[in-house]
C-alpha positions in Angstrom: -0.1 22.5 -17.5 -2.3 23.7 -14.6 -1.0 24.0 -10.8 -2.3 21.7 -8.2 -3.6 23.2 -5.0 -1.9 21.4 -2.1 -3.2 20.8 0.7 -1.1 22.9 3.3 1.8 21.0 4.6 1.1 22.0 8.7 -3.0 20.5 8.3 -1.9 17.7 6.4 0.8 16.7 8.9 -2.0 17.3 12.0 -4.4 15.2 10.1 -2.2 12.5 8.9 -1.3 12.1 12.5 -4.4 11.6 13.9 -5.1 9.1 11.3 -2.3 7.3 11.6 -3.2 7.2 15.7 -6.7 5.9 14.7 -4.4 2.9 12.3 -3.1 1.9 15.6 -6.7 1.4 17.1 -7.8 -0.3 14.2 -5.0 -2.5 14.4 -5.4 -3.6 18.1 -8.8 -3.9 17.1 -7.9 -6.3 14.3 -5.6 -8.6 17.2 -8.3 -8.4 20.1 -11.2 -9.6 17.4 -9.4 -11.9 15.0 -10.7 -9.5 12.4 -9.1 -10.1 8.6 -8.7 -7.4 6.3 -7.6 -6.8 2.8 -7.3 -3.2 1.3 -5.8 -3.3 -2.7 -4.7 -0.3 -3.8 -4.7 0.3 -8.1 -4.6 3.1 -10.2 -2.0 4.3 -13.0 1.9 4.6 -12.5 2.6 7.8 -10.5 -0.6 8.0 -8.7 0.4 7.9 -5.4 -0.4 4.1 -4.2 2.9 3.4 -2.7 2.9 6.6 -0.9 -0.7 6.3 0.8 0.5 2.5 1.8 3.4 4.2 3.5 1.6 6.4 5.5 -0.8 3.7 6.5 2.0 1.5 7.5 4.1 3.7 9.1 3.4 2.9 12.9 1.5 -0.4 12.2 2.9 -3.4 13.2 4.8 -5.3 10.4 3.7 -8.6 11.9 0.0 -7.3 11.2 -0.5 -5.5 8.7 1.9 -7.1 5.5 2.5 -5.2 2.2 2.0 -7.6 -0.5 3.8 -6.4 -4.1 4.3 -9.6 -6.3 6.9 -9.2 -9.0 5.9 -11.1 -12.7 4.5 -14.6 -12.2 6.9 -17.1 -13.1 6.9 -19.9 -15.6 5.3 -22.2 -13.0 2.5 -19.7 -11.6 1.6 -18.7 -15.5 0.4 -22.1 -15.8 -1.8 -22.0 -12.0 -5.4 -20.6 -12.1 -5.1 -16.9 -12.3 -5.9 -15.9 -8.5 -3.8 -18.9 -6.9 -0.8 -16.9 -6.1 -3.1 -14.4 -4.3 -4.8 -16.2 -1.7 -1.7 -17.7 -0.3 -0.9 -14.5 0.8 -4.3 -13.2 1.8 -4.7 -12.2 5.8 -5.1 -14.8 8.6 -7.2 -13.7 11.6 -5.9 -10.7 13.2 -3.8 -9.2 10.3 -4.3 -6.9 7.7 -2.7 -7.0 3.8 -2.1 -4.2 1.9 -1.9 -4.9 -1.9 0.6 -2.6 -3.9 -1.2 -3.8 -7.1 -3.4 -6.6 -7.3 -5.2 -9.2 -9.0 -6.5 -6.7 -11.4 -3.2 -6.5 -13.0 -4.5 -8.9 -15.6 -7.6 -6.3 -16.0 -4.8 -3.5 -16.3 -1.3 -3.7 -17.7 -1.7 -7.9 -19.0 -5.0 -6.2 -21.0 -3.4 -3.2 -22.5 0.4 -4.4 -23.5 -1.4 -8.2 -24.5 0.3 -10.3 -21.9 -2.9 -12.4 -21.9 -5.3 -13.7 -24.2 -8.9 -11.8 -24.7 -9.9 -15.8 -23.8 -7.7 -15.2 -20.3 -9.3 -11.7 -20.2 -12.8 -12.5 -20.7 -12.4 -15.4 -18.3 -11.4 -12.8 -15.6 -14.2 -10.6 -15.5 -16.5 -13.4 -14.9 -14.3 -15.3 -12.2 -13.1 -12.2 -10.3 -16.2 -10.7 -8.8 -17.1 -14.5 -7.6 -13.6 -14.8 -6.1 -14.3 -11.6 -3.8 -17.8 -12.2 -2.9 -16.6 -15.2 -1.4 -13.4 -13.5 0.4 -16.4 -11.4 1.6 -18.6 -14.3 2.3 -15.9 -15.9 4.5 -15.7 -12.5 6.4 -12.8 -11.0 5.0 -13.4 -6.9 5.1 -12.5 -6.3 1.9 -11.4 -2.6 0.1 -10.5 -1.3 -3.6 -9.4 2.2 -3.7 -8.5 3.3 -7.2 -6.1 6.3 -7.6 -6.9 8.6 -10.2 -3.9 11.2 -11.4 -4.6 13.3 -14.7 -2.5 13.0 -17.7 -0.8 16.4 -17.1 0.2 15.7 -13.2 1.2 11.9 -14.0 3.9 13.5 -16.7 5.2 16.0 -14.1 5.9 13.2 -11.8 7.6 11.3 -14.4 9.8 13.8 -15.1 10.4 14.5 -11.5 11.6 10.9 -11.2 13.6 11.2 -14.5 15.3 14.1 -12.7 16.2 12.8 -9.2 19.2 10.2 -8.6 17.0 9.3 -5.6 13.6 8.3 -7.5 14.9 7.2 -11.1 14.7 3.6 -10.0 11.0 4.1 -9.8 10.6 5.1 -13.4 10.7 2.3 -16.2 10.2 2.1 -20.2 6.6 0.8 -19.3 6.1 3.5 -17.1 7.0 5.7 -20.1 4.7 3.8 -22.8 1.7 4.4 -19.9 1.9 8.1 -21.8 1.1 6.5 -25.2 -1.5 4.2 -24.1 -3.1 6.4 -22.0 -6.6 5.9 -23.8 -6.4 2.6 -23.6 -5.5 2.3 -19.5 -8.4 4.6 -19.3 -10.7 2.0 -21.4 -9.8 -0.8 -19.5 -10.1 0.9 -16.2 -14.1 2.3 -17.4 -14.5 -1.7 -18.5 -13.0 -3.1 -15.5 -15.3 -1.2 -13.1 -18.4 -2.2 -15.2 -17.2 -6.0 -14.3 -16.1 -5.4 -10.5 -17.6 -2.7 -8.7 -20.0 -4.6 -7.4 -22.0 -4.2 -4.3 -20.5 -6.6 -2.0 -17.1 -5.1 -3.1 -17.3 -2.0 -4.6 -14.4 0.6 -6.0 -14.1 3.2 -4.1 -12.1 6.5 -6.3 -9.4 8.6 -5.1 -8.3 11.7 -6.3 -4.5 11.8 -6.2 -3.2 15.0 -8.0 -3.0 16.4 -4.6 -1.1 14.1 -3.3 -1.5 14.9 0.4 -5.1 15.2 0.2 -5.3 12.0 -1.0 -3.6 10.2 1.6 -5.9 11.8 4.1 -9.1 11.3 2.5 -8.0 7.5 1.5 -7.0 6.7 5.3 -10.3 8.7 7.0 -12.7 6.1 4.0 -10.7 3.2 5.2 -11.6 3.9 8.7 -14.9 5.3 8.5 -16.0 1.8 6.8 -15.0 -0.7 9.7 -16.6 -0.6 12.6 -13.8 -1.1 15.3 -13.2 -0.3 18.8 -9.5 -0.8 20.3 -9.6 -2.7 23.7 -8.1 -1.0 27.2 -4.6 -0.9 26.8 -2.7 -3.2 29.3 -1.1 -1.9 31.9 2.4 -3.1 32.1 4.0 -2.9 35.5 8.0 -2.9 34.8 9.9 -5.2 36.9 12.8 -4.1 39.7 16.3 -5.0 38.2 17.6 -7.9 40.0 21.1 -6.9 42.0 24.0 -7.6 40.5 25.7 -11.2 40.9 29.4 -10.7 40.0 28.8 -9.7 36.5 31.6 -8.2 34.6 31.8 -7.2 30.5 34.3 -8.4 28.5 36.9 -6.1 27.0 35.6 -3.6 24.6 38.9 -4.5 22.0 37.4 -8.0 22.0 34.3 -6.9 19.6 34.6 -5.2 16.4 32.6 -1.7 16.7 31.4 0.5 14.3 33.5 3.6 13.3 32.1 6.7 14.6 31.0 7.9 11.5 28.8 10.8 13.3 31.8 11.7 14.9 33.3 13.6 12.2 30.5 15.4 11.0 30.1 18.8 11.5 26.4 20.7 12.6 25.5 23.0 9.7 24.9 25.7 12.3 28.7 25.7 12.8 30.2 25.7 8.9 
């Protein structure tokens, strides 16, 4: 099993950083103009998605930019036209939604472990590049960034999940089977992208064995794709605090505090 190079941890923090300042303008951007975007993030288990949404999120707004992860569709949305459930949750002007998986888990996992019918499959290859070309028509900016993790580096983060207390809830018996069916996610990835990468919408790849490098090269696309420009900052002038008029707190053993928890730690420097 070959070693990744890493991007060094000290450039990767500087550059995240700066990234993460340029999310901010984007963001205000996104308020001032009314702008609507949409950026889905797919790829195979383990390939980094939920960590490059983290560090896009990270000083955004949550009443701007929304995460979107649906759980399985229940019995009621089975029976809706396949992309219903989506658009209620698609952006209104001036906010931005992340999708942690997407409408192409019917072109993914539902295709590979048969939780739809080649009919249901078929039927979304035809109807999904029409549903985006109109999100796009309407004006919503609209990105697909596939993560792409090799066999080898997938397994080792398995494992690594197996192995922490902290990250096993992130490893399930599918994620496992993903190992035996590898060929066949890589299939129906190569067929999905003949169906969907289309011009109006295209996929845009990200290599994620490096996991640092690809959170910087997935952030610096994203931006270097919309052409924003953050308004003047307001300048707020903070008021003088009115003098007091008789005010007086109630007794402290009227409210229940927390224990001081912190208070019987010791520093580390001093054990």
């Amino acid at each position: 099993m070959s070693k990744v190079k890493r991007m060094p941890r000290e450039l990767y923090e500087k550059e995240l950083f700066r990234l993460q300042a340029e999310l901010v303008e984007l963001q205000e951007w996104v308020r001032a103009e009314g702008a609507r975007i949409v950026v889905v993030f797919e790829g195979r288990d383990a390939a980094g998605k939920g960590g490059a949404i983290k560090r896009v999120t990270t000083y955004l707004n949550p009443r701007v930019a929304r995460i979107v992860a649906l759980p399985a569709p229940t019995e009621r949305e089975r029976t809706e036209w396949y992309f219903q459930r989506y658009v209620e949750h698609l952006p209104a002007a001036g906010e931005i939604v992340l999708f942690d998986r997407s409408w192409y888990n019917r072109a993914g996992v539902e295709r590979v472990m048969g939780f739809c019918t080649k009919q249901e499959y078929m039927r979304f290859l035809h109807q999904c590049p029409i549903f985006e070309r109109l999100l796009v028509e309407d004006g919503i900016l609209l990105r697909k960034y596939w993560f792409s993790v090799s066999d080898a580096e997938q397994e080792r983060r398995f494992r690594g999940r197996r192995d922490d207390p902290m990250r096993r809830w992130k490893l399930s018996a599918m994620d496992l089977e993903s190992i035996t069916r590898w060929e066949d996610y890589s299939r129906a990835k190569d067929e999905m992208m003949v169906y969907t990468d289309i011009p109006e919408a295209p996929w845009y790849v990200v290599e994620s064995d490096d996991k640092r490098r690809a959170r910087i090269n997935m952030i610096a696309h994203l931006l270097s794709t919309v052409d924003y420009k953050a308004p003047p900052p307001k300048t707020l002038e903070f008021p003088k605090r009115p003098a007091p008029k008789g005010y007086e707190r109630s007794p402290r053993d009227m409210q229940t505090y927390v224990p001081d928890h912190a208070a019987t730690l010791s520093s580390p420097s001093a054990q």
